[in-house]
C-alpha positions in Angstrom: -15.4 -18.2 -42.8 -17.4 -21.0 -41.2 -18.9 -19.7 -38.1 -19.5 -21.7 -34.7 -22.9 -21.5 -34.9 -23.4 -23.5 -38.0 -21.0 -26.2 -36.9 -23.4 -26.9 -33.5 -26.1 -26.9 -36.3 -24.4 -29.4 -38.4 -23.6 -31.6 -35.3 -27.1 -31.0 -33.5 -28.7 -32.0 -36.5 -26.7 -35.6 -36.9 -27.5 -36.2 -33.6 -30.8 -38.6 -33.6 -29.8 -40.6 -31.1 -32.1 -39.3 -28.0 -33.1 -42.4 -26.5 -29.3 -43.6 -26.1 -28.6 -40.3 -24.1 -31.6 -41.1 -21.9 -30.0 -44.3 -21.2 -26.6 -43.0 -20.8 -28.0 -40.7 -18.0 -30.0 -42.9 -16.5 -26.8 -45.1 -16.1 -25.1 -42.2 -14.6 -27.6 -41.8 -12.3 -27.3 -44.9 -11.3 -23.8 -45.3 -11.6 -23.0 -42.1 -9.0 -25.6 -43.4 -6.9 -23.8 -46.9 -6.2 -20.3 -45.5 -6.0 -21.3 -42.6 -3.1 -23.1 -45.4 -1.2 -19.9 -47.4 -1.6 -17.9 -44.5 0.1 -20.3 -44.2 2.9 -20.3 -47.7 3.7 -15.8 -47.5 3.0 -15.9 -44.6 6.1 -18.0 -46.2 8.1 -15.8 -49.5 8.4 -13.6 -47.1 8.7 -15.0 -45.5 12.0 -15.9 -48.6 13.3 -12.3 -50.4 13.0 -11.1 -47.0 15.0 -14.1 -47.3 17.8 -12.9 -51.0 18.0 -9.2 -50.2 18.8 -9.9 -47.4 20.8 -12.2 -49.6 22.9 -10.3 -51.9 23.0 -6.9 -50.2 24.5 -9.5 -48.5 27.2 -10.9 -52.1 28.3 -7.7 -53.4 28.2 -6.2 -51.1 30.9 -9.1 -51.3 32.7 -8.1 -55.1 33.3 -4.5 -54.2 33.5 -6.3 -52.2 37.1 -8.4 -55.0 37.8 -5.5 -57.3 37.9 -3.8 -55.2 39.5 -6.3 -55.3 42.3 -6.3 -59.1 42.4 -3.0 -58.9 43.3 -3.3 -56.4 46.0 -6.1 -57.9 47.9 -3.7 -60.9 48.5 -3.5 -61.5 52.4 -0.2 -60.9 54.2 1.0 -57.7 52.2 3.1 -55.3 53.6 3.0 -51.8 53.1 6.2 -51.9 51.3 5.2 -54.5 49.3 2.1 -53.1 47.8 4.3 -49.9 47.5 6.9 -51.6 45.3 3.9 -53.8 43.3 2.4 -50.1 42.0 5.5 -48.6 41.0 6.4 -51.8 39.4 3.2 -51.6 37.1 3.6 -47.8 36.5 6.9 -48.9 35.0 5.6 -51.7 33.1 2.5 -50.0 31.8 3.3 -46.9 30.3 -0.1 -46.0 29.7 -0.2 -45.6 33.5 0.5 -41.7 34.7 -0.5 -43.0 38.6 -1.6 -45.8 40.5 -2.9 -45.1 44.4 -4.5 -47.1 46.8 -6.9 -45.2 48.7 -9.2 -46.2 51.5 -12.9 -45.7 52.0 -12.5 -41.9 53.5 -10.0 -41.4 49.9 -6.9 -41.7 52.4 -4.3 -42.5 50.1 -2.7 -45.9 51.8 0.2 -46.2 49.2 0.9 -44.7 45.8 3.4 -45.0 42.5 4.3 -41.4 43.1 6.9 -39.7 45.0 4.8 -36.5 46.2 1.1 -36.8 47.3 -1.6 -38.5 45.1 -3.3 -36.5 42.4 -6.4 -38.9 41.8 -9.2 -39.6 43.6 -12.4 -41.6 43.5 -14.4 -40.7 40.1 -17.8 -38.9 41.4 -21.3 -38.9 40.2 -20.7 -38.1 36.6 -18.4 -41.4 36.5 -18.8 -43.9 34.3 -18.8 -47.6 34.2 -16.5 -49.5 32.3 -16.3 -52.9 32.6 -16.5 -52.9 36.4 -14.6 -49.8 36.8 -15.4 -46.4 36.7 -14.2 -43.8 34.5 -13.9 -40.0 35.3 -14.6 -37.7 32.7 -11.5 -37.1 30.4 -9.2 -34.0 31.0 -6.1 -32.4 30.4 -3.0 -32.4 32.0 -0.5 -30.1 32.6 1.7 -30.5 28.6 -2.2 -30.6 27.3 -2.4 -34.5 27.0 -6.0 -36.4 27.4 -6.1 -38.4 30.7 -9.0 -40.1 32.5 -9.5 -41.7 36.1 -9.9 -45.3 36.5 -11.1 -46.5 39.7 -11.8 -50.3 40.7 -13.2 -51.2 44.2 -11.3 -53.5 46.6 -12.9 -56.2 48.6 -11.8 -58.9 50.9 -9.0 -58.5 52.9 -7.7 -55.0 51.8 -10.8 -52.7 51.3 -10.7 -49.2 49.7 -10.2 -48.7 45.7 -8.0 -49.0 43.4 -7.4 -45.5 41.4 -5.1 -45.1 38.8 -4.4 -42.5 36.0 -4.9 -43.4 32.6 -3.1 -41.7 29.9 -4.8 -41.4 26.4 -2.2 -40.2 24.5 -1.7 -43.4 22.4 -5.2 -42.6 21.7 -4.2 -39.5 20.4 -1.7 -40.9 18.3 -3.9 -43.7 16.9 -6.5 -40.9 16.0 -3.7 -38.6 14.2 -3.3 -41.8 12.2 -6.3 -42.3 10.6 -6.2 -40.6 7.2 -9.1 -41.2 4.2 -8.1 -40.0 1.4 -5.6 -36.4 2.0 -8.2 -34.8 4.0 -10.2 -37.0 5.4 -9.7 -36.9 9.2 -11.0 -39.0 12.5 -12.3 -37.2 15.8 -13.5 -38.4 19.1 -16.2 -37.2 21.2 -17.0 -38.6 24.4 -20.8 -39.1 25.7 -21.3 -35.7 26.6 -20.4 -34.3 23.3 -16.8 -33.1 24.5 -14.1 -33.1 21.8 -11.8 -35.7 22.9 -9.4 -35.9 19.7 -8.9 -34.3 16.5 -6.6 -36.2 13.4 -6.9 -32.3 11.6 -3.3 -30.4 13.3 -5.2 -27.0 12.3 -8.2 -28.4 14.4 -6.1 -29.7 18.1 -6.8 -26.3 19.8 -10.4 -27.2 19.7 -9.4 -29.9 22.3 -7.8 -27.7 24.5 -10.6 -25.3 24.3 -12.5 -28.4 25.6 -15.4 -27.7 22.2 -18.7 -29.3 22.9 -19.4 -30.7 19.9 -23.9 -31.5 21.1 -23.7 -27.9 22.4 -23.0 -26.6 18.7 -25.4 -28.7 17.5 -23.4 -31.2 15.4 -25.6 -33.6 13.5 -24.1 -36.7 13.9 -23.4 -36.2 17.3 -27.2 -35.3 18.1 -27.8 -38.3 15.7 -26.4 -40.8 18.1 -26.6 -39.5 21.8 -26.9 -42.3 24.5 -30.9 -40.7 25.0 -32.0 -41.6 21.5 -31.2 -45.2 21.7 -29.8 -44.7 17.6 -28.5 -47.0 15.9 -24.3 -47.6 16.3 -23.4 -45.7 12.8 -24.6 -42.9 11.2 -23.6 -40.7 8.1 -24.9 -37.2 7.1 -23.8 -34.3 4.9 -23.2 -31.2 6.5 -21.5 -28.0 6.4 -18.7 -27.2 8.7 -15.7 -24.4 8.6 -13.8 -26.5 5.4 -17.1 -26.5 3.5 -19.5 -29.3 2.4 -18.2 -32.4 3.9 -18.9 -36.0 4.4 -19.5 -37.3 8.0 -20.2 -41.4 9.2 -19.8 -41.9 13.0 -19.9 -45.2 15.0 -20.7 -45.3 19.1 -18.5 -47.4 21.6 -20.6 -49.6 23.4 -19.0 -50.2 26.7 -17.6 -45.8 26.8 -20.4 -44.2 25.3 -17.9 -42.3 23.2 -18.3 -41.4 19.1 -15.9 -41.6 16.6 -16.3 -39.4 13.6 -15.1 -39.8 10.2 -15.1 -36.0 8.3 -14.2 -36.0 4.7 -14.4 -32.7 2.5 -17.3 -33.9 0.1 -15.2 -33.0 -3.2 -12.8 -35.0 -2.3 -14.9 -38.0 -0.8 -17.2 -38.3 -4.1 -14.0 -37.7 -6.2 -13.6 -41.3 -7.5 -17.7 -41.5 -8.2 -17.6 -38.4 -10.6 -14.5 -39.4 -12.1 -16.3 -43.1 -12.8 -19.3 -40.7 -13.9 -17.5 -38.4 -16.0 -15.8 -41.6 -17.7 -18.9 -43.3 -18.5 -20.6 -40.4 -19.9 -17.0 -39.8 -22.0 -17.6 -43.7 -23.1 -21.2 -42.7 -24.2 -20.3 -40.1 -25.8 -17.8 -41.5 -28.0 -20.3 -44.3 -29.0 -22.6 -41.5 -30.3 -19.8 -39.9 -32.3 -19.1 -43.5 -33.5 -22.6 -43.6 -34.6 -22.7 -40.4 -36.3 -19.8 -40.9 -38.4 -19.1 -37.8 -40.1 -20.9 -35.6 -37.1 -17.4 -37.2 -34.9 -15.2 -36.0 -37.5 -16.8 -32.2 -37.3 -16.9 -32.7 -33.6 -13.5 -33.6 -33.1 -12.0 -30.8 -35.2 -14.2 -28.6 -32.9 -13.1 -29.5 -29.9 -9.3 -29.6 -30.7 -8.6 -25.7 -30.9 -10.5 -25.6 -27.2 -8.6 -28.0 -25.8 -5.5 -26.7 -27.1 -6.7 -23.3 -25.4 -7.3 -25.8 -22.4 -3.6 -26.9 -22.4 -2.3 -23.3 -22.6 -4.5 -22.1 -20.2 -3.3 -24.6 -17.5 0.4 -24.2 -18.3 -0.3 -20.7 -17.9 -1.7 -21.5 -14.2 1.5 -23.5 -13.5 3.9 -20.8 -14.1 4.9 -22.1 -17.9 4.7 -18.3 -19.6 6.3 -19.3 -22.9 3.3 -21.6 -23.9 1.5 -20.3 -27.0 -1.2 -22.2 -28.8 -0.9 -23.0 -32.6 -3.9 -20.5 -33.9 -5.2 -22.5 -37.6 -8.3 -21.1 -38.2 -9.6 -17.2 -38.3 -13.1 -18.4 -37.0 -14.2 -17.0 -33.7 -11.9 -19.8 -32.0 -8.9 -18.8 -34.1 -9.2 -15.0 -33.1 -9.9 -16.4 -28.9 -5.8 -18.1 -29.6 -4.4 -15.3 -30.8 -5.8 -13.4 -27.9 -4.4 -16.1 -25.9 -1.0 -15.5 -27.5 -1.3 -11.8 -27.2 -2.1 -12.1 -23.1 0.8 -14.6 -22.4 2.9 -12.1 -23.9 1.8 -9.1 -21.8 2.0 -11.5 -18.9 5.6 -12.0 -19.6 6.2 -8.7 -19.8 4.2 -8.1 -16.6 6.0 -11.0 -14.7 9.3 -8.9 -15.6 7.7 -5.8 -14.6 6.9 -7.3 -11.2 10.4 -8.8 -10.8 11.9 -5.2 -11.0 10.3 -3.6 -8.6 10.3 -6.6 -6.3 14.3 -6.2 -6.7 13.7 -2.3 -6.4 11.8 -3.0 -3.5 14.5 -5.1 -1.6 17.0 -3.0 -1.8 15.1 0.3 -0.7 14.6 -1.6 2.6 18.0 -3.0 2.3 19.2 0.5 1.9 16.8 2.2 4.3 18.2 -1.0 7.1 21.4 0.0 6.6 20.8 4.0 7.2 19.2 3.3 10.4 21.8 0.9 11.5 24.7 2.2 10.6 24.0 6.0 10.4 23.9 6.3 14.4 27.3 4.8 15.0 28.9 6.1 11.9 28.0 9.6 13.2 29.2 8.9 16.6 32.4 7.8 15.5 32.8 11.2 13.6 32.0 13.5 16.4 34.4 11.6 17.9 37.3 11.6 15.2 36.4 15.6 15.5 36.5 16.5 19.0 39.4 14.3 19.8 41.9 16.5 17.1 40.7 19.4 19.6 40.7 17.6 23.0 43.5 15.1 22.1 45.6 16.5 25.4 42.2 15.4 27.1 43.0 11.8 28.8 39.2 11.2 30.5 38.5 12.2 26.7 40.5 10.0 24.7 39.3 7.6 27.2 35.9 8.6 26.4 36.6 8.3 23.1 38.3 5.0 22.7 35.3 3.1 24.8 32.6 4.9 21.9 34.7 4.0 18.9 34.9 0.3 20.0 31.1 0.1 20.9 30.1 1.8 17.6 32.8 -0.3 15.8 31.3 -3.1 17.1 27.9 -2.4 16.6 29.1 -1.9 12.6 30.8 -5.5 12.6 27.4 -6.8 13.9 25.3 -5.5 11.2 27.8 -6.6 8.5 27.9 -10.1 10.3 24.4 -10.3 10.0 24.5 -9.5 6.9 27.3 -12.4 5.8 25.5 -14.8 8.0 22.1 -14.7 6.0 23.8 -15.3 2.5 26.2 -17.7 3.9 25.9 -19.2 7.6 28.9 -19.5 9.4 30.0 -23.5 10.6 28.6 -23.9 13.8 30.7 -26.5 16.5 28.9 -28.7 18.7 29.4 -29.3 22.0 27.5 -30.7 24.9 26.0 -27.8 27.1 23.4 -27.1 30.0 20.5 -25.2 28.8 19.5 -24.0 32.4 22.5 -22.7 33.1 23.2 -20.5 29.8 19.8 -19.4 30.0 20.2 -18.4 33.8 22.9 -16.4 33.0 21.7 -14.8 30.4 18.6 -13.8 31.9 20.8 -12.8 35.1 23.0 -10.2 32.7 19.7 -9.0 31.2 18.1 -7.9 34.6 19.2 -4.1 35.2 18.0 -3.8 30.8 14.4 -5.0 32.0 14.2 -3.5 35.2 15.3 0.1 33.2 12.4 -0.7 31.4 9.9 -1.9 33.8 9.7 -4.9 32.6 9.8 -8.5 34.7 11.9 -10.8 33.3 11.4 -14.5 35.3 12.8 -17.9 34.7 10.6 -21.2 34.5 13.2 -23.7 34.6 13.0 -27.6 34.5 14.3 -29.2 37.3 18.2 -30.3 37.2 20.7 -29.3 34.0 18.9 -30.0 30.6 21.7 -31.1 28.2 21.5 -30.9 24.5 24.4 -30.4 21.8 24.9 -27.1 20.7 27.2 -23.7 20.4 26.7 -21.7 23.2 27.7 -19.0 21.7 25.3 -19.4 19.0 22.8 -20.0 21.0 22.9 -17.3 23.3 22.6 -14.9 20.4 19.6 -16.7 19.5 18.1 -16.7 23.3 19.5 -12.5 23.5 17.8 -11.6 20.4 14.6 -13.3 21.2 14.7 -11.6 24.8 15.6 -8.6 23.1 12.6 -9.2 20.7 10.2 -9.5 23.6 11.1 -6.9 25.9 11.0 -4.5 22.8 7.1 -5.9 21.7 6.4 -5.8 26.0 5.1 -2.3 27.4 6.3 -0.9 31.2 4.8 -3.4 34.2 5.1 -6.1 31.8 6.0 -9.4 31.9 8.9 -11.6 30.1 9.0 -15.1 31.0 11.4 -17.7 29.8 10.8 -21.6 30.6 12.7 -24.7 29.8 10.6 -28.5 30.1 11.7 -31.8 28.1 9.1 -33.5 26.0 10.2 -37.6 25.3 13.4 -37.2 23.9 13.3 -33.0 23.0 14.4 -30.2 25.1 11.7 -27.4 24.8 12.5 -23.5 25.4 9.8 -20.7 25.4 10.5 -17.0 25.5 7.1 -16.0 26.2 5.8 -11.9 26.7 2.5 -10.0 27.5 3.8 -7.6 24.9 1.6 -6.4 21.9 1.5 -9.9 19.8 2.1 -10.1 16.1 -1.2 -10.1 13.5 -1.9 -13.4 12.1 -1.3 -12.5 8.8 2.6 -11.6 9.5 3.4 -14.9 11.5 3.9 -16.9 8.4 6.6 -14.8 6.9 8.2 -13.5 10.4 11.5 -15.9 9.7 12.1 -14.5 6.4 14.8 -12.4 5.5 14.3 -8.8 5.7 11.1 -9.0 7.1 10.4 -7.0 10.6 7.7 -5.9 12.4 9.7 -3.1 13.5 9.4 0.6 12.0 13.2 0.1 11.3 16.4 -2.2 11.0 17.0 -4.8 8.6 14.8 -7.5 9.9 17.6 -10.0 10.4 17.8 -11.4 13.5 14.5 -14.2 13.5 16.1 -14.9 10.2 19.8 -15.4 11.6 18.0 -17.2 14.6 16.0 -20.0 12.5 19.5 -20.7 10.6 21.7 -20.9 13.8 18.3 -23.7 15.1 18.3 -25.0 12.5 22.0 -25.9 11.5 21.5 -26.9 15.3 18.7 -29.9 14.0 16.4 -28.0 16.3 12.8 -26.2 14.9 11.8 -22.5 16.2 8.1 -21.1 16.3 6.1 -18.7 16.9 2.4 -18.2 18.7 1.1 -15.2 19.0 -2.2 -13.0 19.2 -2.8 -9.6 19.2 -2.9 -7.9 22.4 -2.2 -11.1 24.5 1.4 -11.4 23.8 3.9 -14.0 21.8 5.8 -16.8 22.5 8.7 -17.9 20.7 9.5 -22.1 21.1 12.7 -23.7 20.5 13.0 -27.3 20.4 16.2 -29.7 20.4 17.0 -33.0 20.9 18.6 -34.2 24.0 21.8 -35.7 24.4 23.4 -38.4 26.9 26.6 -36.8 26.8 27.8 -34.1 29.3 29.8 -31.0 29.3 34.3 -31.5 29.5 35.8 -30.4 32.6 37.2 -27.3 30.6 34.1 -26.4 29.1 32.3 -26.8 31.7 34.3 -24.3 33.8 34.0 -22.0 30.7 
């Protein structure tokens, strides 16, 4: 039996080619070198194509304001008329929250909004933007970037100019960017606040309001205003994902940064592959060269890669791959070892499918005790003391209310039960959110109050129609209340809020309760999965069907000891309620 170790003597010994694998690693070098530079240079054109749109939406509204203060210093205005001209340009301008003319003492003199002005003339920490001056950027009320604009009048109608400048489009164009799958663009602004994120798992950083010179980011230090730096930068750094690759570019005429972050693996993906194929092209010229040390070689490597192939169908689930075993060398005996552990991991697999099943239906089973033991019980002592007490009529009163609430409470269970392996159809109708949700939360009152619990409505103003079953839906909104006055301990607080969102109606059932731990929240719509000490665990489950089959999405945000809230989101709808369902 030829042993391993004489067939890396037998190739070692053919190879005499040294000075071609200096070359070849030289060339590598070389090679890996070029490529990474190439990617670097990629991200930063990149970075500075975003910096150039961004800057170029910000400038252009700025001008949007300054025209629209040409037009207001013309002589002869009315009140009225200057009235009507900012409402007309908040309507035309989308990216326009609120428009105000203010005088010198910041007396609003007329404004696009219905209630009093909510902007005022940016202070000393302003910044000037192509004759105007920018407030720092903060977030509204639905957690959406927006800055202050201001642009001084002069002439014949003194005062300035304010107007409220929403950056969500910014937002969006940021969420856009993409290099590679995980590549991801964020904005800072001169102060080092995070202004945008692309990364979904990294947006709460915004809202946290992150100060990205405060933690001492590189690229950000790189390129502050102070240093006079250059407009781009790159570095390699270490951040929460691991070793990544970061280029930024500066914005002139806002002083802001826009970051480029791309994991490092994946960013020097193509120059390693390039590397790893030239030094397979060198390789196989040496094999060429030795001639018979190729032939030894490649009957060498074959049994590995083989083990190679089994391996990774092993990784991807594929159990019944075995690898051909044609030698009894050390390389044969690793392949039948192979074979032997694919076959104990089938057996294994099995093993783990059986108790998985056991493990089901002991909660199934255990569920079902404590569901249906109380009201099966009840419904015997009943069925006992009414053969004694049958003359009884407050009794068999008594004891026709129980059987029908226990019955009842039975026909629930098994419904939930039928619903998860097969959802009942669902009809749509046009309905008022508000209103089922008032009433709901009307009916639930003297439950919350028994438990000392508040339980307050948050409602958008006027009806908030979407298409639905209401009686669906209601079971979805009782068992979330249900859900949240259960988690919520006395003197707390349930609150349930409806807002719109573009075209979505948006529904939160939000408690100060106990909160769910991280690691549950992915699974917590599964079937027969609770955080409960008992029950079946249905109800999420049942919920997320009836949304869904509804086109709408539920989720869940929660932290321990804060509280959770449960969101429901649906689309709206133009059409409203018949007379006869609306009087249902």
């Amino acid at each position: 039996m030829k042993k391993i170790s004489t067939r890396l003597a037998l190739l070692m010994a053919a190879a005499a080619v040294v000075p071609l694998l200096g070359y070849g690693a030289v060339s590598i070098v070389s090679l890996r070198t070029g490529a990474q530079q190439a990617v670097i240079l990629g991200n930063q054109n990149v970075a500075l194509q975003v910096a150039e749109q961004i800057e170029l939406y910000v400038t252009g509204s700025v001008r949007i304001l300054r025209a629209l203060a040409a037009e207001l210093q013309q002589t002869g205005l009315e009140r009225w008329q200057q009235d009507r001209i900012l409402k007309n340009y908040v309507l035309e301008f989308a990216e326009f929250r609120e428009l105000t003319l203010l005088d010198d003492n910041g007396n609003a003199i007329v404004s696009s909004r219905l209630g009093a002005p909510t902007v005022s003339v940016p202070g000393s920490e302003a910044v000037g933007v192509d004759g105007a001056l920018m407030s720092q950027f903060a977030l509204d009320n639905d957690l959406l970037p927006t800055a202050v604009f201001a642009v001084r009048l002069a002439g014949d109608v003194e005062g300035w100019l304010v107007g409220r400048l929403n950056l969500e489009a910014m937002w969006r164009m940021v969420d856009r960017i993409r290099v590679g799958e995980q590549g991801y663009a964020l904005v800072v602004t001169n102060d080092g606040q995070l202004l945008a994120h692309g990364d979904p798992d990294e947006k709460s950083r915004v809202a946290r309001g992150d100060n990205l010179r405060e933690q001492g980011h590189p690229l950000v230090l790189q390129l502050t205003p102070e240093a006079n730096a250059e407009p781009t930068a790159a570095a390699q750094y270490e951040d929460q994902r691991g070793d990544v690759l970061g280029v930024a570019a500066r914005l002139p005429a806002l002083g802001w940064t826009v970051l480029v972050e791309q994991p490092l693996t994946e960013a020097f993906a193509i120059p390693i592959r390039m590397q790893w194929q030239l030094a397979f092209a060198i390789t196989v010229a040496l094999l060429a060269m030795l001639g018979a040390g190729y032939v030894w070689g490649s009957r060498f490597i074959e049994p590995i890669l083989k083990l190679t192939r089994g391996t990774r169908a092993l990784a991807e689930g594929r159990l019944d791959e075995r690898v051909a075993v044609e030698s009894a060398d050390e390389i044969g005996q690793l392949g039948v070892a192979f074979n032997n552990m694919a076959d104990r991991l089938v057996e294994l697999q099995e093993d783990v499918k059986k108790k998985e099943r056991q493990a089901i239906f002991g909660r199934i089973a255990v569920g079902l005790v404590h569901d249906l033991q109380t009201p099966i019980q009840n419904v015997g002592n009943s069925c006992k003391l009414i053969v004694k007490m049958f003359d009884d009529l407050e009794y068999r009163d008594v004891f026709k209310r129980t059987v029908e609430r226990d019955l009842a409470q039975l026909k629930r269970v098994l419904d939930d039960l039928r619903n998860v392996a097969k959802p009942a159809p669902l009809e749509k109708f046009p309905l008022d959110v508000n209103k089922a949700l008032a009433e709901l939360v009307e009916s639930m009152q003297a439950t919350a109050e028994s438990a000392g619990l508040e339980i307050e409505t948050e409602l958008v103003f006027g009806p908030l129609y979407i298409e639905g079953d209401l009686f669906a839906l209601n079971r979805v909104y009782r068992n979330l209340l249900m859900n949240a006055m259960q988690a919520t301990p006395p003197r707390g607080r349930v609150v349930v809020r409806t807002f719109r969102q573009a075209e979505r109606a948006v529904i939160e059932v939000a408690d100060t309760g106990c909160g769910i731990p991280g690691e549950r929240l992915g699974a917590i719509f599964d079937d027969f999965v609770t955080t409960k000490r008992r029950g079946l665990g249905l109800g999420l489950a049942i919920s997320k069907k009836i949304v869904e089959q509804l086109g709408g999405t539920i989720a869940v945000a929660s932290e321990v000891g804060l509280g959770s809230t449960f969101t429901l989101t649906f689309a709206t709808t133009r059409a409203r309620p018949s007379s006869r369902l609306a009087a249902v």
